[in-house]
Backbone bond lengths (Angstrom), bond angles and torsions (degrees), N, CA, C in turn:
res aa  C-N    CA-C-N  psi(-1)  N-CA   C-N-CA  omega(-1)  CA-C   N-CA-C  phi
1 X - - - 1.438 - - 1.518 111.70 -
2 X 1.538 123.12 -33.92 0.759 124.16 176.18 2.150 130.84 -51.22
3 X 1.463 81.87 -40.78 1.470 104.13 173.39 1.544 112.88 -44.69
4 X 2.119 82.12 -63.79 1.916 72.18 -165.15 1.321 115.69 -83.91
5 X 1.719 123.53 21.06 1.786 112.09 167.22 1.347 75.80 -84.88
6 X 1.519 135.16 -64.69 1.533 103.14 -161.25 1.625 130.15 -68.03
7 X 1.150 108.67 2.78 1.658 114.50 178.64 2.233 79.35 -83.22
8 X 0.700 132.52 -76.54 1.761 156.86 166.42 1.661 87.17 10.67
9 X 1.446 91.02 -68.13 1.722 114.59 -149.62 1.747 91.22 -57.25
10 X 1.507 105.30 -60.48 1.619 123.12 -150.18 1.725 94.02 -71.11
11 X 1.518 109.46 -19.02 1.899 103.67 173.55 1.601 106.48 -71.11
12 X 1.660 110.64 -51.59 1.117 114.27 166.43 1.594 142.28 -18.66
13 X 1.801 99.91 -65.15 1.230 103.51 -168.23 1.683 104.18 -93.14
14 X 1.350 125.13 -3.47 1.588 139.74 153.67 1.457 100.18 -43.70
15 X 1.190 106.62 -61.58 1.708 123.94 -156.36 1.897 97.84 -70.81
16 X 1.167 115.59 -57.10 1.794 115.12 -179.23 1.591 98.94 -55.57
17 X 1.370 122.84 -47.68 1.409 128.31 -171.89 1.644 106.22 -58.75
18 X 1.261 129.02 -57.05 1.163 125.75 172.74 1.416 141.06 -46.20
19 X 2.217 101.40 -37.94 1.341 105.74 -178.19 1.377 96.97 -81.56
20 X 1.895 124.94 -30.14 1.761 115.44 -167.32 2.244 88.65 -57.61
21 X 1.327 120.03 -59.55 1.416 125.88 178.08 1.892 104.42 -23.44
22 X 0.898 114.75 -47.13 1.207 123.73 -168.58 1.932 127.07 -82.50
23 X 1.369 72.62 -34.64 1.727 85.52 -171.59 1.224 100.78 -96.98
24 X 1.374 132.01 -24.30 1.339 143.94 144.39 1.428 118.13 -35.79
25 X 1.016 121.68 -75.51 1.599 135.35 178.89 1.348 106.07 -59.09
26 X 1.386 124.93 -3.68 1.545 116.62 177.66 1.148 102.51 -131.67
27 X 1.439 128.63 8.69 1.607 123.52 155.95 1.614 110.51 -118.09
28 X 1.036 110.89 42.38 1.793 104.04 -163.76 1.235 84.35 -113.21
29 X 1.530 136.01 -36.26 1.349 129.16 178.78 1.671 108.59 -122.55
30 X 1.235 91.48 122.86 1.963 102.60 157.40 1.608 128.32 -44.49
31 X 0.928 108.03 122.20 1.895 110.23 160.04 1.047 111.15 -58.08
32 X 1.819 146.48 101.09 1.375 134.01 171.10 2.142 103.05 -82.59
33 X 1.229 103.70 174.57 1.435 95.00 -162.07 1.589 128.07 -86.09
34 X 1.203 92.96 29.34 1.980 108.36 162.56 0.914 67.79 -122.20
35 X 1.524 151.15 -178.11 1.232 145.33 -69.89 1.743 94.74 159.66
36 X 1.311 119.11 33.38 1.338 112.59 -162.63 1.728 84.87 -114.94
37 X 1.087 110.47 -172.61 1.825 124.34 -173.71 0.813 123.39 -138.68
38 X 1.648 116.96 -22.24 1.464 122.96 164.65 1.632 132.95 -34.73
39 X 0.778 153.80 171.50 1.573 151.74 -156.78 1.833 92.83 -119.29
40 X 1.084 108.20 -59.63 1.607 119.78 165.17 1.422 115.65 -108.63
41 X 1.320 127.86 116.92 1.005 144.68 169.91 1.665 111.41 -88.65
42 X 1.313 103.41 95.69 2.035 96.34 177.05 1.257 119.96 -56.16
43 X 1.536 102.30 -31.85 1.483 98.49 -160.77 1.739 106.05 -82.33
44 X 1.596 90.24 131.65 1.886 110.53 178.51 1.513 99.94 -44.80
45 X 1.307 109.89 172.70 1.710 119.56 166.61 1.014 126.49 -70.08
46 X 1.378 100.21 -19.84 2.089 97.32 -148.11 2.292 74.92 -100.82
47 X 1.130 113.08 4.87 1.204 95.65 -169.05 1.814 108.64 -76.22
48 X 1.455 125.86 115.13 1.377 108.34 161.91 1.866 90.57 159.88
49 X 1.002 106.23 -140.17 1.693 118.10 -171.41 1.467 107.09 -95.41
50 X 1.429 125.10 123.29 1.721 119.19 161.58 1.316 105.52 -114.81
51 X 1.513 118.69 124.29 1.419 107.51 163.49 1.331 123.42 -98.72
52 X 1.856 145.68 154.46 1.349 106.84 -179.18 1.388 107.27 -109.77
53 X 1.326 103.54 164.80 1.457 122.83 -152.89 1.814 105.45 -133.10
54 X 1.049 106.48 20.45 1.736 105.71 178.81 1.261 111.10 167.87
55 X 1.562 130.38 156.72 1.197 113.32 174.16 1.575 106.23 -149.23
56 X 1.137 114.33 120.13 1.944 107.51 -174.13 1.607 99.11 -94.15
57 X 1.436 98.98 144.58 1.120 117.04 174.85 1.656 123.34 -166.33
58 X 1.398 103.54 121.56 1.561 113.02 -155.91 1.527 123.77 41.98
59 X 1.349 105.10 55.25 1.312 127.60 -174.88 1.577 127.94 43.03
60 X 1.537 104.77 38.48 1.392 131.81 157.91 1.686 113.67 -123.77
61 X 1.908 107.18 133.54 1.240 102.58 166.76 1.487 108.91 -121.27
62 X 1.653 91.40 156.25 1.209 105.64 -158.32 2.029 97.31 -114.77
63 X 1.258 118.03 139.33 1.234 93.82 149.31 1.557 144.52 -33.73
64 X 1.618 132.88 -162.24 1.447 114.65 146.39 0.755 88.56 -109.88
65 X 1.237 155.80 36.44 1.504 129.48 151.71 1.204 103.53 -102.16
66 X 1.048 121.60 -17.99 1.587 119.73 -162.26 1.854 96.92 -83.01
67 X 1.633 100.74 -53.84 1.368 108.06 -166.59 1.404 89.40 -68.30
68 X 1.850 136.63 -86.94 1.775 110.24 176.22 1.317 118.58 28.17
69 X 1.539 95.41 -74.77 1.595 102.47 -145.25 1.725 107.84 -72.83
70 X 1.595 101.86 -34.95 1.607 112.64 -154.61 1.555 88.80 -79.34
71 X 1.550 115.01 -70.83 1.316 124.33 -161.36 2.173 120.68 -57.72
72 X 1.583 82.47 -57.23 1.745 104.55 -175.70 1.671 99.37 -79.55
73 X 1.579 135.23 -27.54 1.737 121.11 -156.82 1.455 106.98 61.47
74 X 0.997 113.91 42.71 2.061 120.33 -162.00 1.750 97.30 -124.37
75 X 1.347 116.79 140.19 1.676 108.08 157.47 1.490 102.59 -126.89
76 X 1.404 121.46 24.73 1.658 131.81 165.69 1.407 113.47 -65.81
77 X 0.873 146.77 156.78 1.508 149.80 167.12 1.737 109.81 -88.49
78 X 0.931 147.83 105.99 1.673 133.56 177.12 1.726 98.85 -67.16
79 X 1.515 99.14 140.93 1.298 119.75 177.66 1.730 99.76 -123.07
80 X 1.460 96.31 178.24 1.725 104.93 174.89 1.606 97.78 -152.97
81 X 1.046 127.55 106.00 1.579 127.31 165.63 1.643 109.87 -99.55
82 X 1.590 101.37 128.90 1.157 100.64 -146.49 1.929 74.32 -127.61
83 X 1.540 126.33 137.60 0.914 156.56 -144.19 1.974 114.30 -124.66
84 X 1.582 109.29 125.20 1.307 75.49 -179.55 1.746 118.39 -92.28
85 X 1.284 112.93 23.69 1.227 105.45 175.67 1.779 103.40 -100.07
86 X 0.955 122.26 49.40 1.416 143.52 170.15 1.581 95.92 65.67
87 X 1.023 138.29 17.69 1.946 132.37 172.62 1.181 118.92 -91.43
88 X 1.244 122.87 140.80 1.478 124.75 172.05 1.012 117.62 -136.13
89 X 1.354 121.10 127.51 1.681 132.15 178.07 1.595 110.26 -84.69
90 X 1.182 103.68 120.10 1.895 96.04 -175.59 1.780 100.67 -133.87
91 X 1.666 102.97 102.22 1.314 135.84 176.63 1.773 107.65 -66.11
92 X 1.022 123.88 132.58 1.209 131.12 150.74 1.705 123.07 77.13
93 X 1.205 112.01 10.33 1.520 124.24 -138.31 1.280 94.75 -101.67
94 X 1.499 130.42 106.38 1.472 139.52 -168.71 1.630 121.47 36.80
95 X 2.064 91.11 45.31 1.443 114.15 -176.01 1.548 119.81 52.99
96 X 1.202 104.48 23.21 1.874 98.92 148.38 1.749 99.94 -133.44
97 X 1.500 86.43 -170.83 1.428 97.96 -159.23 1.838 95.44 -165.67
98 X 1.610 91.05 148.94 1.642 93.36 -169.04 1.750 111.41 174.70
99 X 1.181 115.79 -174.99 1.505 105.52 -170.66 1.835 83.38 -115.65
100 X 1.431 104.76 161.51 1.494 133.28 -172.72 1.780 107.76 -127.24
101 X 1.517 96.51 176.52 1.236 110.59 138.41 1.708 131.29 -146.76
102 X 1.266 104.86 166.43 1.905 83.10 -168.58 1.726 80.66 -134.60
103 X 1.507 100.35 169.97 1.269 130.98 166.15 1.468 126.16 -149.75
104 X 1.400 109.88 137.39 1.731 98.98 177.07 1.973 121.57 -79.47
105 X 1.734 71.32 141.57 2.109 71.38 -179.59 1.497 91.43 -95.65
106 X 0.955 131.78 -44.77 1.492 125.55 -132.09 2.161 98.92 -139.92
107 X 1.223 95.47 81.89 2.052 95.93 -166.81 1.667 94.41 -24.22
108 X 1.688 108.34 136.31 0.980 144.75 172.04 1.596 121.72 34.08
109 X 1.566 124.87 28.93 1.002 131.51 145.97 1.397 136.48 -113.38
110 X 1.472 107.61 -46.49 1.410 133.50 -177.26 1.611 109.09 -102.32
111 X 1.299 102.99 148.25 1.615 121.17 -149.38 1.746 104.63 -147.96
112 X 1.176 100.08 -178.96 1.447 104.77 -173.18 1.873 111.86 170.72
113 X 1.468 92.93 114.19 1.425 93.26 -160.96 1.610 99.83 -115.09
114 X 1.430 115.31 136.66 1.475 122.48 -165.53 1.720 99.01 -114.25
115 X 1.393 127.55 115.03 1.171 128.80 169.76 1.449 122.02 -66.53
116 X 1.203 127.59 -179.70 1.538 118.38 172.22 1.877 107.99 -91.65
117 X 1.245 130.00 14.15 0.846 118.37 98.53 1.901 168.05 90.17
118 X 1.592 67.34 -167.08 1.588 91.94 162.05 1.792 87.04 107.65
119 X 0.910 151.04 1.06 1.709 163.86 153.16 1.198 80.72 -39.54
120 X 2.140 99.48 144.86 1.711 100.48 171.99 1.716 69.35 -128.83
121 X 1.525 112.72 138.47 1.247 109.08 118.94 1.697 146.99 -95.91
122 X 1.049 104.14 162.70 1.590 90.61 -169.53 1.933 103.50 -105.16
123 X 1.268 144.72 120.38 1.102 156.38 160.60 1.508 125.66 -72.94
124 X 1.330 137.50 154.27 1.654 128.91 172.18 2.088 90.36 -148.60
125 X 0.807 92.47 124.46 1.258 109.54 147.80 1.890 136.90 -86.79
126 X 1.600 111.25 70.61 1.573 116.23 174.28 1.230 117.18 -112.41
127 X 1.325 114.30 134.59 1.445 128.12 167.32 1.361 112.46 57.56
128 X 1.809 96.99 47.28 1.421 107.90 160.62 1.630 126.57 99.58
129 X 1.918 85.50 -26.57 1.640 96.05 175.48 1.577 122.38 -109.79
130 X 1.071 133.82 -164.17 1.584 123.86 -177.19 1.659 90.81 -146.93
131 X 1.410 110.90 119.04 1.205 126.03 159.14 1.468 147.49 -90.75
132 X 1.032 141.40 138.21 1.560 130.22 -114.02 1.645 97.14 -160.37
133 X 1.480 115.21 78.46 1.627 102.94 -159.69 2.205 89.45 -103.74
134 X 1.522 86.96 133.64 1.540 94.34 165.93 1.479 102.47 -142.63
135 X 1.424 120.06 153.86 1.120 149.32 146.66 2.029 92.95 60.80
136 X 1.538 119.69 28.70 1.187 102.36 157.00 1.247 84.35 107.80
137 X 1.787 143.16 -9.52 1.429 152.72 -179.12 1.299 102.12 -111.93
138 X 1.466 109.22 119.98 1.325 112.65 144.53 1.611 144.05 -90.00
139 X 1.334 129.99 118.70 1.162 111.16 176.13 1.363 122.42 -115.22
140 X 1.312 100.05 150.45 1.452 111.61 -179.34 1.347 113.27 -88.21
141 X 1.511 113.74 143.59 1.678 106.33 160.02 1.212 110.68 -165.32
142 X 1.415 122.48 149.47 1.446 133.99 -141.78 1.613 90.85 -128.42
143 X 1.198 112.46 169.86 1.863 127.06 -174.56 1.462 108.54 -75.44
144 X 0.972 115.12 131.76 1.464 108.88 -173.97 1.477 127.00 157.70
């Protein structure tokens, strides 16, 4: 009898040892809100995929599909992949397309994208989206 409380005991304290192992290793680091775990995350915000998703102009908005079609003759979506070695690829965007560069003005909202050029646009990242004002148009575009 003796055996199996200690066979009992030694399953026991295996079993507490494993879940502290466990519950440990999954609270030792935070979820920040992309989905990364790191404690410091280097990479800026604006870094990753924007697609756009609306476009105001003279105080009407239009989808992008809608505007695409009306303004550009386009049924492409414009994107912006934004790089963390400061490059940005910007697809489709009042029907051209080409490589950039950006820099931050303002930590993790404000932006600024330099064409080849020498054109700055200026960018903001609020409430999730990144805004993209040219020629009196704003566009919106969200991650994706």
């Amino acid at each position: 009898m003796n055996q199996k409380v200690a066979r009992t005991f030694s399953v026991g304290i295996c079993m507490i040892l494993l879940l502290f192992t466990c519950f440990g290793a999954g609270c030792s680091q935070a979820a920040n809100s992309s989905g990364s775990t790191s404690v410091e995350d280097p990479k800026d915000p604006i870094v990753g995929t924007w697609t756009m998703t609306e476009v105001s102009t003279e105080g009407i908005r239009y989808t992008a599909e809608e505007y695409q079609r009306m303004v550009v003759n386009s049924f492409v979506i414009p994107t912006l992949e934004f790089f963390e070695d400061g490059s940005v690829y910007i697809s489709e965007l009042n029907g051209g397309s080409g490589q950039a560069e950006w820099e931050t003005i303002e930590e993790g909202s404000a932006y600024r994208i330099t064409d080849v050029t020498g054109t700055d646009i200026d960018v903001k990242i609020t409430k999730g989206q990144l805004l993209l004002k040219v020629g009196g148009n704003t566009h919106y575009f969200e991650r994706g």
